[in-house]
ZAMARGU-4260 file (C-alpha; in steps of 0.2 Angstrom, whole numbers, plus 5000, padded with zeros to 4 digits):
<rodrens>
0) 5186/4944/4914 | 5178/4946/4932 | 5161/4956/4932 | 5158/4969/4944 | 5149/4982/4952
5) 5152/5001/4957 | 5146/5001/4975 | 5136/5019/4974 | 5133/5022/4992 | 5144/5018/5008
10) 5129/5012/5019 | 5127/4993/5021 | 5122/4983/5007 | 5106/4977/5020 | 5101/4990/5030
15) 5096/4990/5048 | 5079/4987/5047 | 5080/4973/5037 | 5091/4964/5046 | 5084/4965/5062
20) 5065/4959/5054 | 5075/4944/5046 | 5083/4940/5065 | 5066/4943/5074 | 5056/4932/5060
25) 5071/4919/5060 | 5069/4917/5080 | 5051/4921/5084 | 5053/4935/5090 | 5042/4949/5094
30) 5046/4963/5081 | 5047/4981/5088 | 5060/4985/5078 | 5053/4990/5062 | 5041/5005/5064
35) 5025/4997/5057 | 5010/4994/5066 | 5001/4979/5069 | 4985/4985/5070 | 4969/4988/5059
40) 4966/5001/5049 | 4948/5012/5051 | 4938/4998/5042 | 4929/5015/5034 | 4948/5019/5024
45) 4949/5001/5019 | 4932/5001/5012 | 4934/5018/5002 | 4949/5007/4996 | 4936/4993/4987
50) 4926/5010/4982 | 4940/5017/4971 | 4940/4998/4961 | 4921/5002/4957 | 4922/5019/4954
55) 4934/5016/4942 | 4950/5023/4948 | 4961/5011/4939 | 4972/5020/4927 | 4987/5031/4929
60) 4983/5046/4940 | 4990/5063/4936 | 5009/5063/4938 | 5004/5076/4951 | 4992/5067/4961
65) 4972/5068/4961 | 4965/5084/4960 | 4953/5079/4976 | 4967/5072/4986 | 4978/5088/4983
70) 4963/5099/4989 | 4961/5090/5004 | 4979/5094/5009 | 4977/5109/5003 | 4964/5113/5017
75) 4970/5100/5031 | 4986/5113/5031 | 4974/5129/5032 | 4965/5121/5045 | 4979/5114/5058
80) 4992/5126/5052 | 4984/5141/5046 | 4996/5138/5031 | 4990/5143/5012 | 4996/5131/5001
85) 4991/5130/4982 | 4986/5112/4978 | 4991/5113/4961 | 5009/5123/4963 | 5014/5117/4979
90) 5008/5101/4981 | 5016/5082/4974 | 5008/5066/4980 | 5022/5052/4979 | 5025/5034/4982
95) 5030/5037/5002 | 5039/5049/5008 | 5057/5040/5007 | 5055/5041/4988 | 5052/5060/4990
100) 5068/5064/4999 | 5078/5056/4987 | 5069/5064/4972 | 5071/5081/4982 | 5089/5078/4985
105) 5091/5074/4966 | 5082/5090/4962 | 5094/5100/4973 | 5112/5093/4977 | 5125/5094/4962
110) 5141/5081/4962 | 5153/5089/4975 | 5138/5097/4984 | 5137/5094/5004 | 5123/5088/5014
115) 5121/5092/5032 | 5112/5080/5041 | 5109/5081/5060 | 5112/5064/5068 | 5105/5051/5075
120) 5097/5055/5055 | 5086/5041/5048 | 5098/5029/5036 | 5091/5032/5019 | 5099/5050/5020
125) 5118/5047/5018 | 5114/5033/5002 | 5101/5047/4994 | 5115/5060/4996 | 5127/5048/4990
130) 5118/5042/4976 | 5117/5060/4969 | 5135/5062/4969 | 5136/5073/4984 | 5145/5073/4999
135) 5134/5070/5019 | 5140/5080/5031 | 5133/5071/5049 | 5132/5083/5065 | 5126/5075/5081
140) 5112/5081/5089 | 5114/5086/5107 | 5119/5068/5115 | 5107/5072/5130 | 5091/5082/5124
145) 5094/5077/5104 | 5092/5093/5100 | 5100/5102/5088 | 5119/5110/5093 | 5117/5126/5082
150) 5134/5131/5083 | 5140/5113/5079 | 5130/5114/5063 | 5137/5131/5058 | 5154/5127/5060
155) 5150/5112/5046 | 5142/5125/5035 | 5155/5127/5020 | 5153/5138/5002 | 5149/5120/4996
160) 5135/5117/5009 | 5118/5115/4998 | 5107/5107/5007 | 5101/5103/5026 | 5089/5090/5030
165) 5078/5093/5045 | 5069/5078/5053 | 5056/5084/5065 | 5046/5076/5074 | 5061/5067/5075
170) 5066/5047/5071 | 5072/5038/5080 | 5070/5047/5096 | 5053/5056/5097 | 5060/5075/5101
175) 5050/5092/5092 | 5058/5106/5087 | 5052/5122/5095 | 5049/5137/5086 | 5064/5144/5091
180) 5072/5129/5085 | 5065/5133/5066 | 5069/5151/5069 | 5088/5151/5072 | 5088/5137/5059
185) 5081/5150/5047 | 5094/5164/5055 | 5107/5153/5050 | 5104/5147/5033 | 5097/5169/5030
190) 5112/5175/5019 | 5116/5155/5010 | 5109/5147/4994 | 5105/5132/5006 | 5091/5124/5005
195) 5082/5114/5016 | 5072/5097/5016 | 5059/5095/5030 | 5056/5079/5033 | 5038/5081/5042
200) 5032/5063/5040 | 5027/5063/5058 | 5017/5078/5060 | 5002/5070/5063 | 5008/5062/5079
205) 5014/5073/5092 | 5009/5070/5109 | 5009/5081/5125 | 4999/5094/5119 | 5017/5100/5112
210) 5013/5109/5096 | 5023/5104/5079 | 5032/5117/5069 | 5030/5117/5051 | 5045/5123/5042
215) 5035/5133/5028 | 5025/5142/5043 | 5041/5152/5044 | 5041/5166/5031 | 5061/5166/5029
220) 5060/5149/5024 | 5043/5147/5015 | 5055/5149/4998 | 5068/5136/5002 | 5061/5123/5009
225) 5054/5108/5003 | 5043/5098/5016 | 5039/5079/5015 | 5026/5070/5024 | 5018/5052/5025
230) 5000/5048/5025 | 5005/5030/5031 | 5013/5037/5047 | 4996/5047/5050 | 4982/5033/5045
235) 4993/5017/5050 | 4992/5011/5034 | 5012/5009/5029 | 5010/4997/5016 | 5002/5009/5005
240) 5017/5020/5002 | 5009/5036/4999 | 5018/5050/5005 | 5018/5069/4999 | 5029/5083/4998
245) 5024/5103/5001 | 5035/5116/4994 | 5034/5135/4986 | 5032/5135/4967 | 5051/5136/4960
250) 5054/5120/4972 | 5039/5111/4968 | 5043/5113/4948 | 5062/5107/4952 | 5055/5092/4960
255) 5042/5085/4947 | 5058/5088/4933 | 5065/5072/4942 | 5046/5062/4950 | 5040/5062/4931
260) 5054/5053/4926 | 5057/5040/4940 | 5038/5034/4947 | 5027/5049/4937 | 5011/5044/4947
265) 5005/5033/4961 | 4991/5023/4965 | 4976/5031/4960 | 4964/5021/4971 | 4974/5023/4989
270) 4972/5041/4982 | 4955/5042/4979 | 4951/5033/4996 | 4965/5045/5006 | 4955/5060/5000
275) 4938/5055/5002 | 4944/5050/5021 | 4950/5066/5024 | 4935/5076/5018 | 4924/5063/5028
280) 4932/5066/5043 | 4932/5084/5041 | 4951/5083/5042 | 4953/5077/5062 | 4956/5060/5066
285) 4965/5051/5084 | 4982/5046/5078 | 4991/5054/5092 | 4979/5051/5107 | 4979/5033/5100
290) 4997/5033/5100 | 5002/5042/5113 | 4989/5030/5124 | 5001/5016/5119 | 5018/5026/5122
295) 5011/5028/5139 | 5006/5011/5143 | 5024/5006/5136 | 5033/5015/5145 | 5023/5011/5163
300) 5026/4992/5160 | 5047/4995/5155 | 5046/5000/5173 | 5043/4981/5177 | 5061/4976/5167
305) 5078/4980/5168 | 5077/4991/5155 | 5078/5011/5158 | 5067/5021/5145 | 5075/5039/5141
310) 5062/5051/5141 | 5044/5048/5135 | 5044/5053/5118 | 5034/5067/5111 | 5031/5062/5095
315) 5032/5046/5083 | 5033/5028/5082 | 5047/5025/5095 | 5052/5024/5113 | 5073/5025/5116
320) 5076/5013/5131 | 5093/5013/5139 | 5103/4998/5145 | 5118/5005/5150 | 5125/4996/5164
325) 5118/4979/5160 | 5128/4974/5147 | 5147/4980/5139 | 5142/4974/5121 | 5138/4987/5110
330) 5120/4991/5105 | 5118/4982/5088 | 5126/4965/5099 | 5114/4968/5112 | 5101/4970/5100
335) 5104/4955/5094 | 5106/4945/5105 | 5088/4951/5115 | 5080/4948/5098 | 5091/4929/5099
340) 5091/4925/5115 | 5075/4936/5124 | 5065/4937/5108 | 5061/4955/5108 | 5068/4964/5092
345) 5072/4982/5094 | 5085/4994/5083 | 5102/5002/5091 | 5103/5018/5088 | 5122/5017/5083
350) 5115/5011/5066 | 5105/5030/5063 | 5125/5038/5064 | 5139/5036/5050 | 5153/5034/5063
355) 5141/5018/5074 | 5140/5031/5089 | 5139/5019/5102 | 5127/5026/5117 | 5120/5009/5124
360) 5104/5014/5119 | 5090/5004/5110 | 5075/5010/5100 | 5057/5001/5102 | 5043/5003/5091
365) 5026/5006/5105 | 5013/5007/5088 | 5008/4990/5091 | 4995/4981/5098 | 4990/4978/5117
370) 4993/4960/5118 | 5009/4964/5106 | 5016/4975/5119 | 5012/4966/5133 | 5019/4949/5125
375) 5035/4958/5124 | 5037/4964/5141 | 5035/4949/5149 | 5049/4942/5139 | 5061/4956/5143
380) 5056/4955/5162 | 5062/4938/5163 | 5081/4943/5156
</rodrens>
């Protein structure tokens, strides 16, 4: 008897990311595909890190998350948001934000449901909805502005419609939702039982002077959102894995049915050192000047290759860079093959949409080092 598997999701069995870190490591070549950076930490996190060892903070933490670590988010949204959030209804410290949109899409989505998701969408959202049995629902973003085509999205809108997942700042191409973005989002969803799932995780990263807005600041959709964030995209420490996730009380109480039973807590000394940080630094730090200091320098030395960059992003990791009229392969071919032959790795952005929407269009990760960046651009001005 042959032994097999049910295949649960209809993504690829390695996804994008991956494969493009095994081609850039396989070839030496430089690695602005995967959103990483390559650059210290604040030597103060790291030793508030070796501090939580001493201190003791060893053992399971609360399946919740550290009482200090909750408060400090607690505040950090009062402060920047003028948002009240209670840390002990509200707030759910989890192992990375990723693992906190599938546990709220397990919390939320029913086999038969349907999923809306705006695309280009990050690739763990079709698999997480597929995994729960439900049914994703892509709708492209405005091909030029990648911003969202309301009326595309209400015409996908069906009685079993049960969940949208918002991604704003947005990956993989750096746009912001205005607040009349969020409001005729909340308009839509008014007289539904849909519910939303924010995915926040670059909040802290918004260039421009452009303001991010938070979902829950929005009083129609304070009760049916559930917003998830990522301490690693704010502190540059993505290894850790520490994400959270914000929602009203109902929300919250759905979601820790399903945490308590998959991861129930996280690492109590990344905690521990994440909360005394933020207290320390009195809940302002640099991650956006820093970052938007090397999106700027990026996109000054792409002017040097043959490369076109799209324009500049106002938030994230990532720069889209255009290549259209230099090459007929598609994007993940070209991608390829400048990770092969030019020894630059990038991610096409055909591989963020369920049908491979092809828009000769690459994405480049800019959170890296100077003499990464600089390494990288003298290699793509000589193709």
């Amino acid at each position: 008897m042959t032994f097999s598997l049910y295949k649960k999701h209809s993504a690829p069995d390695t996804t994008i990311f991956t494969h493009m870190s095994q081609l850039a490591q396989t070839h030496q070549a430089i690695n602005l595909a995967q959103g990483f950076p390559d650059f210290p930490l604040d030597n103060r996190l790291g030793s508030l890190l070796q501090e939580a060892v001493i201190q003791g903070y060893n053992q399971y933490a609360p399946m919740i998350g550290l009482y200090d670590l909750r408060c400090a988010i607690s505040k950090y949204f009062e402060k920047k948001y003028h948002l009240i959030v209670n840390e002990d209804t509200e707030i759910s410290i989890c192992p990375g934000a990723t693992y906190a949109i599938y546990v709220a899409l397990s919390a939320l989505l029913q086999v038969g449901d349907e999923a809306i998701i705006l695309e280009p969408a990050y690739d763990s959202y079709i698999p997480n909805i597929e995994l729960n049995g439900a049914i994703p629902v892509p709708v492209k973003l405005d091909p030029t502005s990648f911003l969202p085509d309301w009326e595309a999205i209400k015409k996908a809108i069906t009685p079993k419609t049960k969940v949208i997942i918002v991604n704003t700042p947005h990956n993989p191409t750096g746009t912001v939702w205005s607040a009349e973005d969020v409001a005729n989002l909340a308009d839509l969803v008014k007289d539904t039982a849909i519910t939303i799932v924010s995915d926040e995780v670059y909040e802290s990263l918004v260039f421009d002077q452009v303001l991010h807005q938070p979902l829950l600041q929005h009083q129609a959709l304070r009760e049916r959102t559930i917003a998830v964030y990522s301490f690693g995209k704010t502190f540059h420490n993505t290894g850790w894995k520490i994400g959270f996730c914000v929602a009203a009380p109902a929300l919250t109480q759905a979601f820790r049915k399903i945490h308590q039973y998959i991861a129930f807590s996280v690492n109590s000394c990344s905690q521990y050192a994440l909360a005394q940080y933020m207290i320390e630094k009195k809940y302002h730090w640099d991650a956006a000047s820093i970052l938007q200091h090397k999106r700027d320098y990026f996109l000054e030395q792409l002017k040097d290759t043959p490369l076109i960059a799209l324009s500049p992003a106002r938030a994230s990791y990532f720069q889209l860079v255009s290549y259209q009229g230099l090459s007929e392969l598609p994007d993940k071919a070209f991608a390829e093959w400048l990770t092969t032959h030019i020894g630059v790795a990038s991610i096409p952005i055909s591989a963020f949409y369920q049908s491979a929407y092809d828009q000769k269009i690459l994405r480049f990760c800019f959170a890296k080092q100077t003499a990464t960046l600089d390494a990288a651009i003298t290699r793509l001005k000589n193709f």
